[in-house]
Every structure is written in C-alpha cells, then in structure tokens.
C-alpha positions in Angstrom: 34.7 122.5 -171.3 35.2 126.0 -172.1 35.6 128.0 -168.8 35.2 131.4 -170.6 31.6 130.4 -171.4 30.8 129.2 -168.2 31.3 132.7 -166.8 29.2 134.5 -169.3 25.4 135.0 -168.8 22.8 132.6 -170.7 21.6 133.8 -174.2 18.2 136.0 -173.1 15.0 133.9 -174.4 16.6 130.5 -174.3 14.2 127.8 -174.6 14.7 125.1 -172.3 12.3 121.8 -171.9 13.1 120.1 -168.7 11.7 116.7 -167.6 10.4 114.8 -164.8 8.5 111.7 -164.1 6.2 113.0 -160.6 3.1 115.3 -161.2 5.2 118.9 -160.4 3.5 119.4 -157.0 6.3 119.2 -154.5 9.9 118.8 -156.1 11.1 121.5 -154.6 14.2 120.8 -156.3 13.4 121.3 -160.2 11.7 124.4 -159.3 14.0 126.2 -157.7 16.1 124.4 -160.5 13.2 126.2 -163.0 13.0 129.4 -161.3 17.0 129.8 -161.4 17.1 129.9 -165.3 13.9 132.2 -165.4 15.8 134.5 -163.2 18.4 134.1 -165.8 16.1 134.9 -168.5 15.3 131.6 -170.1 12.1 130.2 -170.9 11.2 127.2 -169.3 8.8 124.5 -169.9 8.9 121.8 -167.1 7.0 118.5 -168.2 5.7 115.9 -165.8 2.7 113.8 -165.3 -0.4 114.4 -164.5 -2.4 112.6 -161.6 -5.8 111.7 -160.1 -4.8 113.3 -156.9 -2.6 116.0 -158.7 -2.8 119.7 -157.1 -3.1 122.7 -159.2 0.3 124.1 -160.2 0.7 127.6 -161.1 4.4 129.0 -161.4 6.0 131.5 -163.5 7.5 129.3 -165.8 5.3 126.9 -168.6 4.5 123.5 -166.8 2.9 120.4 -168.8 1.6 117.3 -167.1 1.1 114.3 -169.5 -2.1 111.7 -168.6 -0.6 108.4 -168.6 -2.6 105.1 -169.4 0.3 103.6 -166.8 1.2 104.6 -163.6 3.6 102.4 -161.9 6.6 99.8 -162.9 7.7 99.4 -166.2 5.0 100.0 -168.5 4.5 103.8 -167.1 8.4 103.9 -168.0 8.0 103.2 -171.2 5.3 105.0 -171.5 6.4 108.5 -170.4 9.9 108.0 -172.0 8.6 107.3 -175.4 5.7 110.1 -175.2 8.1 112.4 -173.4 10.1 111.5 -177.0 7.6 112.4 -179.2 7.2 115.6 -176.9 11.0 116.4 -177.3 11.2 115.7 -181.0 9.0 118.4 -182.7 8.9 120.8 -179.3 10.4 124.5 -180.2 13.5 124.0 -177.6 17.1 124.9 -177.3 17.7 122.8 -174.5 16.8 119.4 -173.4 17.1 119.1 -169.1 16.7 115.6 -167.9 15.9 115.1 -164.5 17.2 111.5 -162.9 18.1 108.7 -165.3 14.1 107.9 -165.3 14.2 110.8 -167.6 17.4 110.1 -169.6 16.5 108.1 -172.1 14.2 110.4 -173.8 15.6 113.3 -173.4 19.4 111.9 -174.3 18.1 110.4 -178.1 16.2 113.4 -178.7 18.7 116.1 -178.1 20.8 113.8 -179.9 18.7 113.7 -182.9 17.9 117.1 -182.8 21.8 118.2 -182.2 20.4 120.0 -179.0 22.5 120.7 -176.0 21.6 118.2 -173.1 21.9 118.6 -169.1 21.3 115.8 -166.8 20.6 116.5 -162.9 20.9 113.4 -161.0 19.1 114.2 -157.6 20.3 110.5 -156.4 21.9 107.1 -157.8 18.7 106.0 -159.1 19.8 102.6 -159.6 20.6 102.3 -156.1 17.0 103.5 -154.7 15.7 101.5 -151.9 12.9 100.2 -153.6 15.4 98.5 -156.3 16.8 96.3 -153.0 15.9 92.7 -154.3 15.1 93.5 -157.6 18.1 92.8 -159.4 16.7 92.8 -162.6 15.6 96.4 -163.0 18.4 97.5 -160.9 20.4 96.1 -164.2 18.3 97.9 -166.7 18.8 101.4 -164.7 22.7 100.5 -164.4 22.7 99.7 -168.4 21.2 102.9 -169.4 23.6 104.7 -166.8 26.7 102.5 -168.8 24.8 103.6 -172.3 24.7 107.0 -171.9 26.9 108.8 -169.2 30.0 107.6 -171.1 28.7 109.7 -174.4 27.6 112.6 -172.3 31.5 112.7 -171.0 32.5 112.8 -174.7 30.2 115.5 -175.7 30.8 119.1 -175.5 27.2 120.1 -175.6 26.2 117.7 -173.0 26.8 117.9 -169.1 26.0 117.0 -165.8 25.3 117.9 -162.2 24.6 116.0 -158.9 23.9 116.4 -155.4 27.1 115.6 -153.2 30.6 114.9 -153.7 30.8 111.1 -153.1 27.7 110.3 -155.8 30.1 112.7 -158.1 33.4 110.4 -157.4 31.4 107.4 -157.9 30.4 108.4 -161.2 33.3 109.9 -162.4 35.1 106.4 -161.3 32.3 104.7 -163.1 31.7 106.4 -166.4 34.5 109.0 -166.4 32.1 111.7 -166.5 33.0 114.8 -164.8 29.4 116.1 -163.0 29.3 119.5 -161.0 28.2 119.5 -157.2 24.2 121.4 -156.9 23.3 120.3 -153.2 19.5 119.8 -152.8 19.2 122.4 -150.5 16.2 125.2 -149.7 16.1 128.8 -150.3 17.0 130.9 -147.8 13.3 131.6 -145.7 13.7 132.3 -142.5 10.5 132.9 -141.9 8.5 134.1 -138.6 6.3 132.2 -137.5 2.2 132.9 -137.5 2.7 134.6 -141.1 2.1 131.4 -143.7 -0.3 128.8 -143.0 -1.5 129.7 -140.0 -4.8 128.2 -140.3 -3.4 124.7 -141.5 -1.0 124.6 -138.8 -3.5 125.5 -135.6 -5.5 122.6 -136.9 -2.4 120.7 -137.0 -1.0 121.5 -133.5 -4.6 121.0 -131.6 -3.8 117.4 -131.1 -0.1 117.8 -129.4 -0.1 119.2 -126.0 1.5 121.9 -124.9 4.2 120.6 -122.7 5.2 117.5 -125.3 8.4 118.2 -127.9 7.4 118.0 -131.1 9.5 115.6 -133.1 9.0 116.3 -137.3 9.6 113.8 -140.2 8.9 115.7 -143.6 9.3 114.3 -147.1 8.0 111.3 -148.8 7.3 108.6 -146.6 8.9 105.7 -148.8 10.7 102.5 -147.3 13.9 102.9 -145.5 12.9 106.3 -144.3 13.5 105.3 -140.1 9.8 106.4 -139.4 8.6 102.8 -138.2 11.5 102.7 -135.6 10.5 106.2 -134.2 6.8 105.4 -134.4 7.3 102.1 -132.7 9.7 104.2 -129.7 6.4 106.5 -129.3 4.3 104.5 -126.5 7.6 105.5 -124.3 7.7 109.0 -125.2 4.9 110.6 -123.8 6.7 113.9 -123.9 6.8 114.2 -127.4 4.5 114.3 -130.2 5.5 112.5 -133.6 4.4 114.5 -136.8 4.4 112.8 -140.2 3.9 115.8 -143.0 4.7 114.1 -146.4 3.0 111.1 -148.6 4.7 108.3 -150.2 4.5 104.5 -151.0 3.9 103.0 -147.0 1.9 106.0 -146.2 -1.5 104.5 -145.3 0.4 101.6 -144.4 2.6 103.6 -141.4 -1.5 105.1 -140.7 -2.7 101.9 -140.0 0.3 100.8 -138.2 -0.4 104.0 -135.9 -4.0 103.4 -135.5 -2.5 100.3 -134.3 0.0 101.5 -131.2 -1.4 102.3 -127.8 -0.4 105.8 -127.8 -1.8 109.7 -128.8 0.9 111.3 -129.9 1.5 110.2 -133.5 0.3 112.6 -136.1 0.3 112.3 -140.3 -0.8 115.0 -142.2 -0.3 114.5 -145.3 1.4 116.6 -148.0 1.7 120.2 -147.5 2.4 123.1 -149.7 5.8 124.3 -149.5 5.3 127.4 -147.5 3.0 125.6 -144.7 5.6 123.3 -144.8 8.5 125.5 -143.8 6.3 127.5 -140.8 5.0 123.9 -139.6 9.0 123.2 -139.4 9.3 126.3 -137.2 7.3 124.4 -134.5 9.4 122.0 -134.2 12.0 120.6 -131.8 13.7 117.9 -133.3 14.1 117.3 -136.7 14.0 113.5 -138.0 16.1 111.9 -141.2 16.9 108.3 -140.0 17.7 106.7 -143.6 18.2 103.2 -143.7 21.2 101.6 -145.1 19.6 100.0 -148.1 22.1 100.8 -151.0 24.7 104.0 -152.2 22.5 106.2 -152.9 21.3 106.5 -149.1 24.6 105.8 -148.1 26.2 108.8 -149.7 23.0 110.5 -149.5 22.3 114.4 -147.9 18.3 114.8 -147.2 17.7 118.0 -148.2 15.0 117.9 -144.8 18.5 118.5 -142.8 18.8 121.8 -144.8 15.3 122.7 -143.9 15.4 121.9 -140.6 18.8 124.2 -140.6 16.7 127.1 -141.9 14.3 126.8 -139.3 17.3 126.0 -136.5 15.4 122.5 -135.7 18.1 120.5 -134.4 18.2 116.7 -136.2 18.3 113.7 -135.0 20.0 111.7 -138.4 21.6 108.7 -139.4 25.8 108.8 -139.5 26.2 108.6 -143.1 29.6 110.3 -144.9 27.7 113.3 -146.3 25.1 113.6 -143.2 28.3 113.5 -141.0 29.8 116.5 -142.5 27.7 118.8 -142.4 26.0 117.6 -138.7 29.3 117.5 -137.6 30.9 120.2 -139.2 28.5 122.2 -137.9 27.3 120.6 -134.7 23.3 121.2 -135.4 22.6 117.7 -134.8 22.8 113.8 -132.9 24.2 111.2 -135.5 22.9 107.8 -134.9 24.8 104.6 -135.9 22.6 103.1 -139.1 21.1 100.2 -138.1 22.3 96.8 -139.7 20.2 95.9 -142.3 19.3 92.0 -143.8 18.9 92.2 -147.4 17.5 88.8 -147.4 14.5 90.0 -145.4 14.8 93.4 -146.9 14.6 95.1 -142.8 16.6 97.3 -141.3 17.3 96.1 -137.3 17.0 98.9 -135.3 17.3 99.3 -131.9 14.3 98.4 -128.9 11.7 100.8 -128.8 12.8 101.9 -125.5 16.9 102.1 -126.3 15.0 104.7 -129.6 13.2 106.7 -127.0 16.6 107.1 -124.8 18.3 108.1 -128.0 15.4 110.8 -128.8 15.6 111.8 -125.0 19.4 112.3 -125.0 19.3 114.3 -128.1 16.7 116.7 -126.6 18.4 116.6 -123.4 21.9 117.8 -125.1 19.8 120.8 -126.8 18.2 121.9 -123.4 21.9 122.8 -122.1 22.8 124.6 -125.1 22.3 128.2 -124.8 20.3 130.6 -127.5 23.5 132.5 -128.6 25.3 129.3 -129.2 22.8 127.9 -130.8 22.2 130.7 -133.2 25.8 131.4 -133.9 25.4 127.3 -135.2 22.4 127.2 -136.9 23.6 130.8 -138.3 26.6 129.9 -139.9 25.2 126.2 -141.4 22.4 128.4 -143.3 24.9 130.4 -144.9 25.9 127.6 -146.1 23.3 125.7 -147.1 21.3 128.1 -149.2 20.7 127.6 -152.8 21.5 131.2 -153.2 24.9 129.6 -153.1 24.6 126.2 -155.5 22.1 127.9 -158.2 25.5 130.1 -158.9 27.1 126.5 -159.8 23.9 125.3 -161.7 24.3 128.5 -163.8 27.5 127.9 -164.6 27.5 124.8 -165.3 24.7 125.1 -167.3 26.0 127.5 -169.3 29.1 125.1 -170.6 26.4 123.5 -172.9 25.3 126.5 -174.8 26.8 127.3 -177.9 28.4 131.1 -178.7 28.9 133.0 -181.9 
C-alpha cells in the first residue's frame, strides 16, 4: 500500500455504501464507524435490515433497512447477500464497506464487478462464533468464503482490511496472508455525569435494587456463552448485590424465565437501551460483568467492548482471563480476571464453578475495590480511558481507509 495516500485526507463528497446484517439500532460500532467518515466529509449510506421490533433510527448519515421474507439461518443469508447485491450493483457509490464476513460476499463481487474499492471490518472471527460450536457444517461454509476472498483482498490494491485486536489480526494474516489494520471496538470518550441522560428510564430501573445492595451490570446482547447463567445462578447467595441484565439477544426470555425461576429479588433484565441511557445506567454501577465462555477463537482472542465502557464510567470488571482481556485488565489493573471455565463441546456447556464459590469470587472482587482509594482509582481508570477511546482508533480507520482510494 501506498503510505503517502494513507496520510492524505479522503476525497470531500465520497460516496461510501457500507453493509450490515442487524436492523442499525444498537451497533455502536458501525456508527461510530459511519460518523468517522462523515466527519471526514464522505457521504454515507449504511444498509441493514429492517425488523418487526425495529426502533426508529435517525442519524446524520443515509441509513436503509431492507424487509426480508427470511429472518434466521441460511435462507435470510442468502437472501440479504443477494438483495444486498442487487443494492450494490446499480447504487451511485464509490466505496463498497463490508461489515463481518456475513456481509462479504455481496459486497466483495460487487465492488469487483463494478472496479470499486472494497473495505472489510471484521468485528470478530465469525466463523468461530459461539453459536457455530457443533455446527460444523456452516462453520465450513463461513471458513470457505473466508479462504475465497481474503486471499484476493491481500492481492488487491484497492481492497483492505481492519479488525479488532492484534491476535484475530496474526491469525488472519497466518491464514490468508492478508495484512488487516487494528480498530479496537471501543466507545467514545463520554464521561458523562450522572442524572443528565435518561434519568427517567434509570429511576424506574433502580426502584427495584435497594439501596445498600452493589449493583452488578451485564450489558450487551445476551447470546450463549455470555457467563450470565453462572452469575444468575450465584444470586440466591448474594443478597448484597443486585444483578442487572440491560441488553437482548438469542436466550433472553430464556435467562427471564430461568430468573422467574430462582428464589431471589435481586435479578433485573431490562431490555435494550438506547445508547446514551445505556452509558448513565453504567455510571450506577459497581462491578462490571464480561464472563465469556471459552467456546471457540473468536471469544478466546476476543476484547468486549462492555470492558471499555465500563472503563469510561470507572466500573471496575469482573472478566474472564482471556489474552486480549488480560492486557488491558492487567495492564491497567481496572479489574478481577477469572480463570474460564472448562467447557464440553460434546454437551456444548461451559462448567463453571458452584454457585456459592461464584458469589465468593464476586465478593472478593468487591472487597479488593473497597480498599482501593478514590485517587488511585482515578489515576487507573484515568489513564485506561485515554487509552481506550475511539478518538484514538478512528485515526487508524481513516487511514487505513484511505489506502483504498484512488488519487489523480
């Protein structure tokens, strides 16, 4: 690639079509993603799908959600990559911008039939999802479309690549020789008071937790091999804290039932939450949860970007000891690593500790953070959100971004 471009500012008015397979709502990710190459002067169109439960979205970029006949498995695959296609082919675009390899296939033959540029953001080794564990068969169709098209995206100059850590980037590069910049999936800087966002939202969330209990916070989507069934289950011996769910997923109302279910008070879910509710609900917090299960690389070498929230709002976390979880909770000591619990892939579940040994691990944590002082804790929490700010990583995006476009 041609470093020269890289430093040079992207062509004012470029047209960019980027591509996702969710309904827009809550990636936080492609829109700060979006509003990065606004700021830069491009003009985005982000294209999604479009839901029964689907939440007005109103941005300052174009956004498109497609009605599917399909929504799940293969047949809404194939249905959103080939209408996605169609989309691409006779769109007004300069750029094509796929988003995870559930998104690739579209976008790579169209930009290649067009002679566009193409960028492809891999927010995780989708092959290597959880919900993949046991299915070898579509695991296999992922990988081939991964061995399909990566190796030509390494060849082209008008094609590139970024992903979220380091070790997803060796693995690639290892696998497909394709060189992929590092954009962490981490938040905007927002440290925000609290009592000025939301405030309504989060009084009606708060009235069930007494006052005295800690308030321990799992956010995101609540899919499998999230940890939130070992915490729930640990609940019934932690009457000093309250568990809040905020966040929707695939076991959702099954983890709801499962509460109903326990002999306790002190389990909330609410559900998804706009953004900025989100971040002063986080503020309320005192320990922040991300317990990922080890089902598969791309949890392995995984960094929630719930760690780099929970590090805006300095919310200590409680978090699994994975590689790239380790160096930042480590580096920066804002956290309690936990070993990952050993997980049967013939049963497809994760063996965590007894309820009770969960609750002492909770305890401990909590413990540790009642002994650390508020300077010390600041000067922490201070110097990991300088870090992890995407003030930092959009500047990567940007450039990397701008190896693809083509200069008189």
């Amino acid at each position: 690639m041609n470093s020269t471009v890289a430093n040079q500012p992207l062509p004012p008015s470029l047209r960019i079509i980027m591509a996702v397979t969710n309904d827009l709502v809550t990636d936080q990710r492609v829109d700060r993603s979006c509003m990065a190459l606004t700021e830069a002067g491009c003009e985005v169109m982000l294209v999604g799908r479009n839901l029964p439960s689907s939440q007005p979205v109103k941005r300052p970029y174009r956004t498109e959600r497609m009605s599917l006949v399909f929504r799940k498995k293969a047949f809404f695959y194939a249905e959103y990559n080939l209408r996605l296609f169609l989309r691409l082919l006779f769109a007004r675009t300069d750029v094509v911008y796929a988003n995870d390899t559930d998104t690739l296939l579209a976008c790579f033959f169209a930009a290649r039939l067009r002679g566009k540029p193409l960028f492809f953001d891999a927010h995780e080794m989708f092959p290597e999802v959880p919900e993949l564990v046991g299915r070898q068969r579509v695991k296999r169709f992922w990988e081939r479309i991964e061995q399909y098209v990566l190796p030509k995206i390494a060849r082209r100059d008008s094609m590139a690549a970024s992903t979220v850590c380091q070790s997803i980037a060796d693995i690639y590069r290892e696998r497909y020789g394709i060189s992929m910049a590092v954009v962490r999936n981490v938040p905007m800087k927002h440290r925000v008071a609290a009592g000025t966002q939301g405030s309504d939202t989060i009084n009606k969330a708060l009235k069930a937790v007494r006052k005295e209990r800690k308030i321990l916070l799992y956010q995101g989507a609540v899919n499998v091999g999230r940890g939130i069934e070992a915490i729930m289950e640990a609940m019934p011996y932690l009457d000093e804290c309250h568990l809040i769910v905020a966040g929707v997923g695939d076991k959702y109302d099954e983890l709801r039932a499962r509460a109903d279910k326990l002999d306790c008070d002190n389990i909330t879910f609410l559900g998804r939450l706009e953004p900025t509710v989100l971040r002063e609900l986080t503020l309320h917090a005192d320990l922040g949860l991300s317990l990922l299960e080890n089902r598969g690389l791309n949890y392995f070498y995984s960094f929630p970007n719930r760690i780099a929230d929970f590090v805006q709002a300095s919310v200590p976390v409680l978090a699994t000891d994975f590689p790239e979880i380790r160096r930042i909770v480590d580096g920066y000591h804002i956290g309690t690593l936990v070993e990952p619990a050993p997980f049967d892939p013939q049963t497809c579940r994760s063996q965590w500790p007894e309820p009770a040994i969960m609750a002492s691990i909770v305890r401990n944590a909590l413990g540790y953070w009642s002994t650390i002082s508020d300077e010390e804790k600041e000067r922490r929490f201070s110097a990991a959100a300088a870090d992890l700010t995407w003030d930092n990583d959009k500047k990567i995006l940007l450039k990397e971004f701008g190896t693809i476009i083509k200069r008189e």
